[in-house]
C-alpha positions as CSV (number, residue, x, y, z in Angstrom):
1,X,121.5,114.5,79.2
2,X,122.0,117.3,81.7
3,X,119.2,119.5,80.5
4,X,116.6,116.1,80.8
5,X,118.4,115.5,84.5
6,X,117.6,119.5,85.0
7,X,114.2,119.0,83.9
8,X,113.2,116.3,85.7
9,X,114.5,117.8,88.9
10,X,112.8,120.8,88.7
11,X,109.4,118.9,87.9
12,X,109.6,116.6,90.9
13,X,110.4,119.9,93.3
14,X,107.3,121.3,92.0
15,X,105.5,118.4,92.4
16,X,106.4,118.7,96.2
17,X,105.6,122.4,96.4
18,X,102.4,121.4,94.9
19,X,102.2,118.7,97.5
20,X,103.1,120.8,100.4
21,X,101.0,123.6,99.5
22,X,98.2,121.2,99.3
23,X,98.1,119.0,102.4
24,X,98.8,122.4,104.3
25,X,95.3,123.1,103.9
26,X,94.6,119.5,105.4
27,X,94.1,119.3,109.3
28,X,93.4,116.5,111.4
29,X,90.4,119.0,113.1
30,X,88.9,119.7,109.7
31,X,85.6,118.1,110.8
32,X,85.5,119.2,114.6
33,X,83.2,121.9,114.0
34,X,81.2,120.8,111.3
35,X,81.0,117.6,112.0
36,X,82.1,116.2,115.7
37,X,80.7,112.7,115.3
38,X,82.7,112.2,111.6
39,X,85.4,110.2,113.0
40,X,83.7,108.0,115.5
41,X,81.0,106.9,112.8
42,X,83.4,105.8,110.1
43,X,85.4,103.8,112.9
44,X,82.4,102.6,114.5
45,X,81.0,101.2,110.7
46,X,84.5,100.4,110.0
47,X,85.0,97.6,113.0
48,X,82.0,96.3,112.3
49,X,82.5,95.5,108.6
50,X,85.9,94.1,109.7
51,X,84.7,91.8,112.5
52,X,82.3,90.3,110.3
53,X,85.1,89.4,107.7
54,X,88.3,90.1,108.4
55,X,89.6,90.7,104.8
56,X,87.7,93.8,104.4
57,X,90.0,95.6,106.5
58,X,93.2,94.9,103.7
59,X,90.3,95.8,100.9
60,X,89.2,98.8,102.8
61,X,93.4,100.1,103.1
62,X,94.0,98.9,99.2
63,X,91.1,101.4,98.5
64,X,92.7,104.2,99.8
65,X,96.4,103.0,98.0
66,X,94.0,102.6,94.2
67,X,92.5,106.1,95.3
68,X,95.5,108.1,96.2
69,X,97.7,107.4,92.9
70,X,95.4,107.9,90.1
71,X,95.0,111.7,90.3
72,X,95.6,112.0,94.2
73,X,93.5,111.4,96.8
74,X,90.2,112.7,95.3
75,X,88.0,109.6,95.7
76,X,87.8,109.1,92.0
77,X,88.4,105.3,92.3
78,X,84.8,104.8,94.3
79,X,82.8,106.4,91.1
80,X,80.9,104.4,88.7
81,X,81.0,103.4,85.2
82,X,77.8,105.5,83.3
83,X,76.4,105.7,79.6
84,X,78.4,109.0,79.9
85,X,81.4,108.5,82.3
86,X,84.4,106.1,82.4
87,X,85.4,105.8,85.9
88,X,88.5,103.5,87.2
89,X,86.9,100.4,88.3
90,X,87.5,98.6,84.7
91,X,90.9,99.6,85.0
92,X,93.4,96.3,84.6
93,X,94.8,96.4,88.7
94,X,91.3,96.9,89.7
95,X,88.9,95.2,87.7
96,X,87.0,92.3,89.6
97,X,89.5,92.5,93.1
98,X,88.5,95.9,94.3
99,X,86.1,95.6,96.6
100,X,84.6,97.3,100.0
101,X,82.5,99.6,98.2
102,X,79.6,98.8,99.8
103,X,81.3,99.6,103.2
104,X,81.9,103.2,102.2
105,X,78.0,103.2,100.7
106,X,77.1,102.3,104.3
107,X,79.7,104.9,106.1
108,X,78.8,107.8,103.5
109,X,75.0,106.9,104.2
110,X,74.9,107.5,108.0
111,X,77.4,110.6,107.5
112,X,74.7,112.1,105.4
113,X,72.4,111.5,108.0
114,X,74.8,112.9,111.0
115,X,75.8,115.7,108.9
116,X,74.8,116.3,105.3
117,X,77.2,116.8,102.4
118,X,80.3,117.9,105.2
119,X,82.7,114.8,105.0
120,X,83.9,113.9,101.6
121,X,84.8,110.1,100.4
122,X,88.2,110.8,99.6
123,X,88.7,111.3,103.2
124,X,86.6,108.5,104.3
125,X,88.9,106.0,102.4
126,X,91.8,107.8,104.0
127,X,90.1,107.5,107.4
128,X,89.0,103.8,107.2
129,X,92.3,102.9,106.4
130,X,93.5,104.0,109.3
131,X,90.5,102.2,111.2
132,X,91.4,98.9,109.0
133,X,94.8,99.0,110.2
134,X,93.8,99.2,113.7
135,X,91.4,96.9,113.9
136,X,93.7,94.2,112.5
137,X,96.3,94.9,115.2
138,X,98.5,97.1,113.3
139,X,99.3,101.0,114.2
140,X,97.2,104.1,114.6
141,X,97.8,107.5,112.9
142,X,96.6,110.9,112.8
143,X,94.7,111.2,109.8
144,X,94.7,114.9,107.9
145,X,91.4,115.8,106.6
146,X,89.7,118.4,104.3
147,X,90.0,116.6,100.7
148,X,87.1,117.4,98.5
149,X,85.7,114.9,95.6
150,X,86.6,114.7,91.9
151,X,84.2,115.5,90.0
152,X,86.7,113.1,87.3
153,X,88.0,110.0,87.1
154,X,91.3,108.0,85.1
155,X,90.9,105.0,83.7
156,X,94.0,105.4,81.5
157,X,96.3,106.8,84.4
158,X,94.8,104.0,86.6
159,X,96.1,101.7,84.1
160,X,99.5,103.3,83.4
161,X,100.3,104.4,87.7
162,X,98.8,101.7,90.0
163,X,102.2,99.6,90.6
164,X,101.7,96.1,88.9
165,X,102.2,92.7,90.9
166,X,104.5,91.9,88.1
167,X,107.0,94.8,88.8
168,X,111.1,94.9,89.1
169,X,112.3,96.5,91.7
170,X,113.2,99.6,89.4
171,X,110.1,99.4,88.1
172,X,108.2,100.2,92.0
173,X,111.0,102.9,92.3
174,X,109.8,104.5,89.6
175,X,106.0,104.2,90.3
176,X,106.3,105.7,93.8
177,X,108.5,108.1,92.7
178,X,106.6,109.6,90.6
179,X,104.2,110.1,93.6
180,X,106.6,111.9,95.7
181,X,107.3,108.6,97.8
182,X,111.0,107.5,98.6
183,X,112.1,104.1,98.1
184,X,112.0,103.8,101.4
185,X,108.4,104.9,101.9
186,X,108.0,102.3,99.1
187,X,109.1,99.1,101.3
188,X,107.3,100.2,104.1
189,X,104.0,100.6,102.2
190,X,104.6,97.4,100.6
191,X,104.0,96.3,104.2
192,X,100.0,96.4,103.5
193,X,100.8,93.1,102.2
194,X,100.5,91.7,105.6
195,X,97.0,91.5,105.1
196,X,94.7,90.6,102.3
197,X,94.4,88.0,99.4
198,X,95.8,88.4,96.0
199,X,94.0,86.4,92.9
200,X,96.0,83.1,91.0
201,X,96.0,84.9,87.7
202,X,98.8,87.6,89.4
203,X,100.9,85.0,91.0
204,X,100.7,81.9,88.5
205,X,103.7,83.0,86.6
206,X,105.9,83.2,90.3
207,X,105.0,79.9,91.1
208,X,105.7,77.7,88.0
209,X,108.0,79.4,86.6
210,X,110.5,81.6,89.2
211,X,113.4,80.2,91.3
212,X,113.8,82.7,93.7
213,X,110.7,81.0,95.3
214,X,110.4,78.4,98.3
215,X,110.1,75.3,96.6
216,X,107.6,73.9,99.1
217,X,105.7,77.3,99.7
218,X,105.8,77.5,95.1
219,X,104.2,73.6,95.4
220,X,101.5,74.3,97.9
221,X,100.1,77.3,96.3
222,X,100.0,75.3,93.0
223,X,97.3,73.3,94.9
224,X,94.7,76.1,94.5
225,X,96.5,78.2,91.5
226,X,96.6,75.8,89.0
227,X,99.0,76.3,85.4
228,X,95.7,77.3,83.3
229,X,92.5,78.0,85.1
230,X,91.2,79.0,88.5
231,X,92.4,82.6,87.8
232,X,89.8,83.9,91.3
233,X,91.1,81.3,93.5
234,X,92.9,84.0,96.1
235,X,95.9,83.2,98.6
236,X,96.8,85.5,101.2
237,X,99.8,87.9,100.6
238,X,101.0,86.6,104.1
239,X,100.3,82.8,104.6
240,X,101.9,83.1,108.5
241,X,99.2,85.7,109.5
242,X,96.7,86.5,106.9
243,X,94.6,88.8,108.8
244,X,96.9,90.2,111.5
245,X,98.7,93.5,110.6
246,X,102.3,92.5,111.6
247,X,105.6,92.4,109.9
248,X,105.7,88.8,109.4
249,X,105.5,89.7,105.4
250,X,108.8,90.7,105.7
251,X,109.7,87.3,107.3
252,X,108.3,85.9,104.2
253,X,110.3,87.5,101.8
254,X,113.9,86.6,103.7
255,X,112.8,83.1,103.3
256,X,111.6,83.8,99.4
257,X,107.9,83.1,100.4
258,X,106.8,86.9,98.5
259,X,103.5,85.6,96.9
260,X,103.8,88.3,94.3
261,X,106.8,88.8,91.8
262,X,106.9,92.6,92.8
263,X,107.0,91.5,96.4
264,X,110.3,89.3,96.7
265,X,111.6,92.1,94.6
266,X,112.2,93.9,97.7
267,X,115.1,91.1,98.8
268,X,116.2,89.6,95.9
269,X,119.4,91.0,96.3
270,X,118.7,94.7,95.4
271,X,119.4,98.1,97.1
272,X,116.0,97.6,99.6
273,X,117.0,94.3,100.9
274,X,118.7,95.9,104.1
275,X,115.3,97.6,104.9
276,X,113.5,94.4,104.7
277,X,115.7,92.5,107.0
278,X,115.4,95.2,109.8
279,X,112.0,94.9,109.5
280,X,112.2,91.3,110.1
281,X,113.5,91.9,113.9
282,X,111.8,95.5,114.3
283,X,108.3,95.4,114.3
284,X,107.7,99.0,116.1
285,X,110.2,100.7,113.4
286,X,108.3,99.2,110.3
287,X,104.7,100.5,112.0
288,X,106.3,103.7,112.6
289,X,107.8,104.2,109.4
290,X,104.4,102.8,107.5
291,X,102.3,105.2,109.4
292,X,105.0,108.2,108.3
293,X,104.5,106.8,104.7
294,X,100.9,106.3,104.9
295,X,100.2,110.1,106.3
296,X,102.5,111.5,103.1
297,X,100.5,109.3,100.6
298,X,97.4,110.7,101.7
299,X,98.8,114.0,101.0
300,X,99.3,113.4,97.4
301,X,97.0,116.1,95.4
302,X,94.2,116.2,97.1
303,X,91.5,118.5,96.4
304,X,91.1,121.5,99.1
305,X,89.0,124.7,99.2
306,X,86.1,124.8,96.3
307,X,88.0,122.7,94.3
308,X,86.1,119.4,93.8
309,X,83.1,118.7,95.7
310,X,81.3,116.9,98.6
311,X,79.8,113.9,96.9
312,X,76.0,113.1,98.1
313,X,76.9,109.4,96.8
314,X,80.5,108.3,96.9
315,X,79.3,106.2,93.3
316,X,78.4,109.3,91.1
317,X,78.8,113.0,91.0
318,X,76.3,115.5,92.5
């Protein structure tokens, strides 16, 4: 039992060496030089594909989430399927609710134009979630910069990592552990849940079948989810404000309105219920502590140097 403890300590400090090493090489003025008008043209893209529909901004910020743990933050999620190539799109937690990919076709599109093969996708995802966030009222960050593209892709570790709406609370430890995320960084992430729609087919068995559930919020989601059927018909994560980036989620929870099973995990009487409730009265701690969480996820292995490359098409490889 000791020697399994030993090893699995030593593995997750060299997984943050690894880290460290890695998103040293990231800088927020990667693209100053090389690209000046980077920046401005994903945000400028970004606010426009958000003001037209207001849920792209939570689809644009899952993106980067799906991206970052299935192999790091390579931009592996954004390629396609090919006669030759499995990418991670069929994967089970993405498979027909991904979406936004057209958004980064647009942004890649007029980057080429601005400045050919410089800015890669993997930090386009990271820097239109920052964008999404923003432009849904929620807080900024400074966004490091300098991933390259996989030239590879995961179905079986998208399948096996991405954190399932059907989790224990033990079960999202483990997930963002295994990422080199606290359980704290964990809550606060959760937090993206303030925004965004989530499909019947993940939430069906929460709202016929748990207790720790509002009886009146479980009944009026039944309207649209019914017990067989209707698996596409969404509800938002946040029924109080679906497309405002707030900390009204956390609300939801303390008065058992999570819409997902993994979500009222976090206070149902477990070890992160404490966290939740400050969130509940602090608004500026939980966007300080998301953006803090945020910035270290998009720090998880990414590609830097000649690893990788720059994708002319964030869909397929060069």
């Amino acid at each position: 039992m000791a020697s399994r403890a030993s090893a699995l300590s030593c593995c997750c400090c060299c997984f943050f060496i690894l880290t460290s090493l890695a998103s040293a090489q990231l800088s927020s003025t990667f693209y100053d030089s090389s690209c000046p008008l980077a920046l401005l043209t994903i945000e400028t893209a970004v606010v426009v594909a958000v003001t037209a529909e207001r849920r792209m901004g939570a689809s644009l910020l899952r993106l980067h989430f799906h991206d970052c743990f299935v192999q790091g933050c390579d931009g592996s999620v954004l390629l396609d399927d090919t006669s030759t190539f499995t990418g991670e799109k069929s994967a089970f937690p993405n498979k027909g609710s991904l979406r936004g990919f057209d958004v980064v076709d647009t942004i890649k599109a007029l980057l080429e134009i601005v400045c050919p093969q410089t800015v890669s996708c993997a930090d386009i995802l990271a820097v239109a979630a920052r964008d999404s966030v923003v432009a849904l009222g929620g807080p900024s960050w400074t966004v490091l910069l300098g991933r390259r593209d996989s030239t590879t892709a995961s179905l079986s570790a998208a399948n096996s990592d991405l954190p399932s709406p059907f989790s224990s609370l033990n079960g999202l430890i483990s997930a963002f552990a295994k990422k080199g995320l606290s359980t704290s960084d964990m809550v606060a992430l959760s937090g993206a849940h303030t925004i965004g729609d989530a499909r019947c087919t993940n939430f069906r068995t929460r709202i016929y079948n748990e207790t720790n559930i509002d009886s009146s919020f479980a009944t009026a989601l039944q309207a649209n989810c019914p017990f067989s059927g209707g698996d596409n018909n969404l509800a938002p994560l946040d029924t109080s404000t679906p497309t405002i980036f707030d900390n009204f989620y956390y609300n939801n929870l303390v008065n058992k309105e999570g819409l997902l099973h993994s979500d009222q995990q976090l206070f149902n009487g477990g070890s992160t219920d404490s966290q939740v409730s400050s969130y509940t009265t602090n608004s500026a701690q939980f966007f300080r502590d998301f953006a803090t969480a945020i910035v270290k996820m998009g720090n998880i292995s990414p590609l830097t140097g000649s690893s990788g490359e720059i994708r002319t098409n964030c869909r397929k490889i060069n």
